[in-house]
N, C-alpha and C positions, 0 to 999 in steps of 0.2 A: 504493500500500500504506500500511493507516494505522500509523503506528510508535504502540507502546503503551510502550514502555521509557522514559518521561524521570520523573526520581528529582527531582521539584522540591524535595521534603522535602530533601534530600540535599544539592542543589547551594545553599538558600538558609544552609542553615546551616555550608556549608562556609566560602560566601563572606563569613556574618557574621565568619567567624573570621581568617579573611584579613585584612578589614578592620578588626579589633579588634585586630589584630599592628600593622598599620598605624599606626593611634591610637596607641599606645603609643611611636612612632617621631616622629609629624609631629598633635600634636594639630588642626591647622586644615586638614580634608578636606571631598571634597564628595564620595559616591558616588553616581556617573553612573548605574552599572549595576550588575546582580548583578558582572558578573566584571571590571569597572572603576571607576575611582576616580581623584579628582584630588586635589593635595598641595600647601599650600601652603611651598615650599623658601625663600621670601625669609629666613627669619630665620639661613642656611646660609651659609657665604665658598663664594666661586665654587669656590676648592680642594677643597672637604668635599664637594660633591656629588656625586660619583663614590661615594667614600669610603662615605658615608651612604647612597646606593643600593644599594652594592651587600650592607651592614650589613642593611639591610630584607630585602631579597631571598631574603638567605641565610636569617635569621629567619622569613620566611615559609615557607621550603623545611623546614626543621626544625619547624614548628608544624604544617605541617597537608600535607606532600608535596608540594605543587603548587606549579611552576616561573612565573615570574611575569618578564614584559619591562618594564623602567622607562624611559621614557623624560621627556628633562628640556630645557625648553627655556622662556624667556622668558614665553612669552602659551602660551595652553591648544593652540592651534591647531598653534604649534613643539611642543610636549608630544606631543602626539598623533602627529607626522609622528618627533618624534623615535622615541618607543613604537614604529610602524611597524618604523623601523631597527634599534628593540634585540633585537625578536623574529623579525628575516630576516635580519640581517646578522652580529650579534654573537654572539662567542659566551657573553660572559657576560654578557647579557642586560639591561646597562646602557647608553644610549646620550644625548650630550649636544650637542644643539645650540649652537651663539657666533654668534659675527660673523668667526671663523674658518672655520666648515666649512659655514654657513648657505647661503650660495649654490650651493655646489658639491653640494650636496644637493639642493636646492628646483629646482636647473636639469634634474637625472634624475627627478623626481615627479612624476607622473601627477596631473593637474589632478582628475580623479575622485575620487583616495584623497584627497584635503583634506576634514577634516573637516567637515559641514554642505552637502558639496557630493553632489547626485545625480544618475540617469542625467539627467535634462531640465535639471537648471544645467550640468552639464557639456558636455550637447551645444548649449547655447545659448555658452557660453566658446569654445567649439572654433570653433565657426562665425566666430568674430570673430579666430580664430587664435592664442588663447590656448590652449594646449595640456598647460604645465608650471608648477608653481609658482612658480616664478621670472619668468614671463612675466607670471602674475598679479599677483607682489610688484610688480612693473614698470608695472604697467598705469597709466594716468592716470586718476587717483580722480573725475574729475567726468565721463568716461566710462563709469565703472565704477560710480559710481552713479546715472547716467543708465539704464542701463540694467539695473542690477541692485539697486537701491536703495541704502537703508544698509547692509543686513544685506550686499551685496557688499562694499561700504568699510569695514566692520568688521573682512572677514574680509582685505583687503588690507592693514590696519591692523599686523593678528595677525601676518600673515606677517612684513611690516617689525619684529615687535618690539616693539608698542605692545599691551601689553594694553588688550581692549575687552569683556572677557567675565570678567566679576569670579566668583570662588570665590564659591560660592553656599555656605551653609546650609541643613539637610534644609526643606523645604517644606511646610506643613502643607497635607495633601491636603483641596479643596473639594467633593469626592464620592468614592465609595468601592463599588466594583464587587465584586462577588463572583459567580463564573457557571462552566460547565465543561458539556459536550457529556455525555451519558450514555453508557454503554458499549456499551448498547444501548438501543433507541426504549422508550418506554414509552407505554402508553395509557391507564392509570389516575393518576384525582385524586391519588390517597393514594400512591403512588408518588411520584408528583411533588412533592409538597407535602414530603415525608422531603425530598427532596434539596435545597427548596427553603431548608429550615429548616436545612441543614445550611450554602449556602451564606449564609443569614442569621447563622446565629450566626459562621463566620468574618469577615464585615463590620462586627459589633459588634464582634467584638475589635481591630480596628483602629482603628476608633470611639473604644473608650478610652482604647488605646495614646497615643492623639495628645489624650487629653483633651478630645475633642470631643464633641458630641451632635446628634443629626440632627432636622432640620424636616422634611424629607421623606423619603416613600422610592417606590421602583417596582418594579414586579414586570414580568419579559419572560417572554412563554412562545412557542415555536416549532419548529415541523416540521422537518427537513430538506431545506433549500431543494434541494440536486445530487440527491434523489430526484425527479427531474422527474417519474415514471411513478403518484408517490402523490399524494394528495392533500397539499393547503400550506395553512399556517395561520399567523400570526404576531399577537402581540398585547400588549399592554402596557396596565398601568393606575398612577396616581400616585395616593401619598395624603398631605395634609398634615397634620402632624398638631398638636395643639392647644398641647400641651406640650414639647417636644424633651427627646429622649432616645435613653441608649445603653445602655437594660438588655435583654437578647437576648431573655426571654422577651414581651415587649411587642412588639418586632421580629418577632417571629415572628408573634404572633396574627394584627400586622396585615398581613403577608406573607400567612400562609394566607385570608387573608379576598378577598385582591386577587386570588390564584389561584382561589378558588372564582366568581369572577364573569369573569374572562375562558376560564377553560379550555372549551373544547368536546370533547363525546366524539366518536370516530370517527377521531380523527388517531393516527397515529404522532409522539410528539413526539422530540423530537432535544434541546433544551435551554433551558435553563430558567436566569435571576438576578435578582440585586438592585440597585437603586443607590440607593444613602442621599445624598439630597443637598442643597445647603442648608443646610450643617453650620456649629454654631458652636460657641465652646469653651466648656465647660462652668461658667465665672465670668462668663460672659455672658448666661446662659439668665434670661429672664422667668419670674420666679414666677406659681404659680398657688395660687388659696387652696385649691381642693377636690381636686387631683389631685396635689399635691407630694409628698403621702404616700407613696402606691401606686407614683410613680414612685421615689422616695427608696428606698425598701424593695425592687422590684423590680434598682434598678440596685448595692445591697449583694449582693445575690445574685448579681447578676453578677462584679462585683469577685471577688468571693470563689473561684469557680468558678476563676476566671483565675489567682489565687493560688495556687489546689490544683494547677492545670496544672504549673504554672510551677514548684513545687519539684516533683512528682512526674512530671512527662510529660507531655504532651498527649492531651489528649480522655482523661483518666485519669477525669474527672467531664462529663456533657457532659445535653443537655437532649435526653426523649423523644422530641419528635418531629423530633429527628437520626435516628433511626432504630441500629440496633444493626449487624443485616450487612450494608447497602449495596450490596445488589446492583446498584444503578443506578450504582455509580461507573464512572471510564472503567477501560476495559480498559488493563491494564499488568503482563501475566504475564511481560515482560521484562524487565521494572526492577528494577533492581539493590538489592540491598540495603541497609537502612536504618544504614548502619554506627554511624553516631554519635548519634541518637536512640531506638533502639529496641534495650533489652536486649538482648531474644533472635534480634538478627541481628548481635549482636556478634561479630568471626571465630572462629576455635577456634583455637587451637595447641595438637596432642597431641606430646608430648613423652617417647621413650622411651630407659629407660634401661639398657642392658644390661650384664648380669651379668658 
């Protein structure tokens, strides 16, 4: 059964806020995931960090409802396994690895749940009769990365307490995907090309976010491969292009130009994106004498566009051939309301007052 309810709108910007309570606590973070994130605590006394966790925790419970496990521990790896603990075991959701309770932890953990670890590392561990973290911490490092490389003895490093996985800073992305299944098949060009341009112009915005601008880009177009019974089609075309850039309206043209040459009539298609790739930052780009203009002027329209979003709401201003009703989006008559971006699915409280 295909589920249609997931509120991506919803969950990314909850999570931004989450981690903006966060920042306001431990300026030096890395986030991992939409609904994780790592902390640098070194500037904390050993004492405070309970203290501090649980200060966060509560803060994020108050800012935006949602109950959050901290876990705290030396290297990322104890972090994590701590995390584990705070959200099975604890009940106030703080939990803290030492050289106290490290062992007696890592000896009941399932070699599996270590982070970085999956079904095929783990059943290759098992086989050697490593089983528990602890056995792992134990193991002899030039067997262990005899047989499991460095990234094995990193992660036995981690256990022991040696951080070997440094606090990253956000990464500036070297390509940039934009793509999504239709709700349903569609078999016309101009069908295709609305959604294609819809998911081009979210790829430019990303594009600028990051102050980048693109050398390339690619268009995919394809069938539904699990409809065995219909006909299959898949196809992709790249194009480089002369000048780099990240104004949408240019992305697009040259997006619908690349679908007009691979699409074929007679399929049912299933889904359709882009990838901008080859990106460089925008203090980098080679001038060009005859076309800096057109790019110059096209990519202020863009800015601009994204300005109007951004105090007013999204897609409040957005480009034609986005298309208006979007009937090709994916099905999602179960997804939950847009609480905290969209006005008018803000809650209601009526409130009566009797006489």
């Amino acid at each position: 059964m295909k589920c249609d309810g997931y509120n991506y709108t919803l969950y990314g910007e909850m999570s931004q806020r989450v981690m903006k309570c966060v920042k306001s606590f431990v300026p030096e973070t890395e986030v991992y995931s939409i609904d994780e994130c790592f902390l640098d605590f070194s500037s904390f006394k050993h004492y405070d960090l309970i203290q501090k966790s649980l200060e966060i925790r509560q803060k994020i419970k108050q800012w935006t409802g949602i109950p959050v496990g901290i876990g705290i521990g030396p290297t990322k790896t104890l972090a994590k396994i701590a995390n584990f603990c705070a959200k099975k075991f604890v009940h106030n959701g703080v939990f803290l690895i030492d050289d106290f309770n490290k062992n007696e932890i890592l000896k009941v953990f399932p070699v599996e749940e270590i982070w970085g670890i999956g079904r095929q590392y783990a059943a290759k561990l098992k086989s050697f009769g490593i089983n528990t973290a602890l056995e792992l911490m134990e193991a002899n490092l030039a067997f262990i990365r005899q047989h499991f490389t460095v990234v094995g003895e990193r992660m036995v490093y981690e256990l022991r307490g040696v951080s070997c996985i440094p606090l990253n800073p956000p990464v500036v992305k070297k390509g940039i995907c934009s793509s999504k299944s239709f709700g349903y098949s569609l078999t016309e060009e101009k069908d295709i090309a609305e959604a294609l341009s819809d998911y081009v112009a979210r790829a430019a915005f990303k594009l600028r976010q990051q102050q980048s601008r693109a050398r390339g880009l690619e268009v995919f177009l394809m069938t539904n491969r699990f409809q065995v019974k219909k006909g299959q089609y898949a196809n992709s075309m790249k194009y480089h292009l002369t000048v780099p850039t990240c104004a949408t309206s240019e992305l697009i043209k040259i997006a619908k130009n690349c679908l007009a040459q691979i699409f074929k009539p007679g399929y049912e298609y299933h889904k359709t994106g882009i990838n901008l790739f080859d990106l460089v930052h925008e203090s980098q780009v080679q001038q060009h004498l005859f076309l800096d203009a057109v790019n110059h002027k096209s990519e202020r329209v863009s800015k601009l566009v994204d300005q109007i979003n951004q105090k007013f709401g999204k897609k409040e201003v957005f480009w034609a051939a986005q298309g208006i009703e979007k009937a090709w989006q994916m099905k999602r008559s179960r997804c939950t309301p847009h609480y905290t971006t969209n006005w008018k699915q803000l809650p209601v409280v009526n409130c009566e007052k009797n006489a």
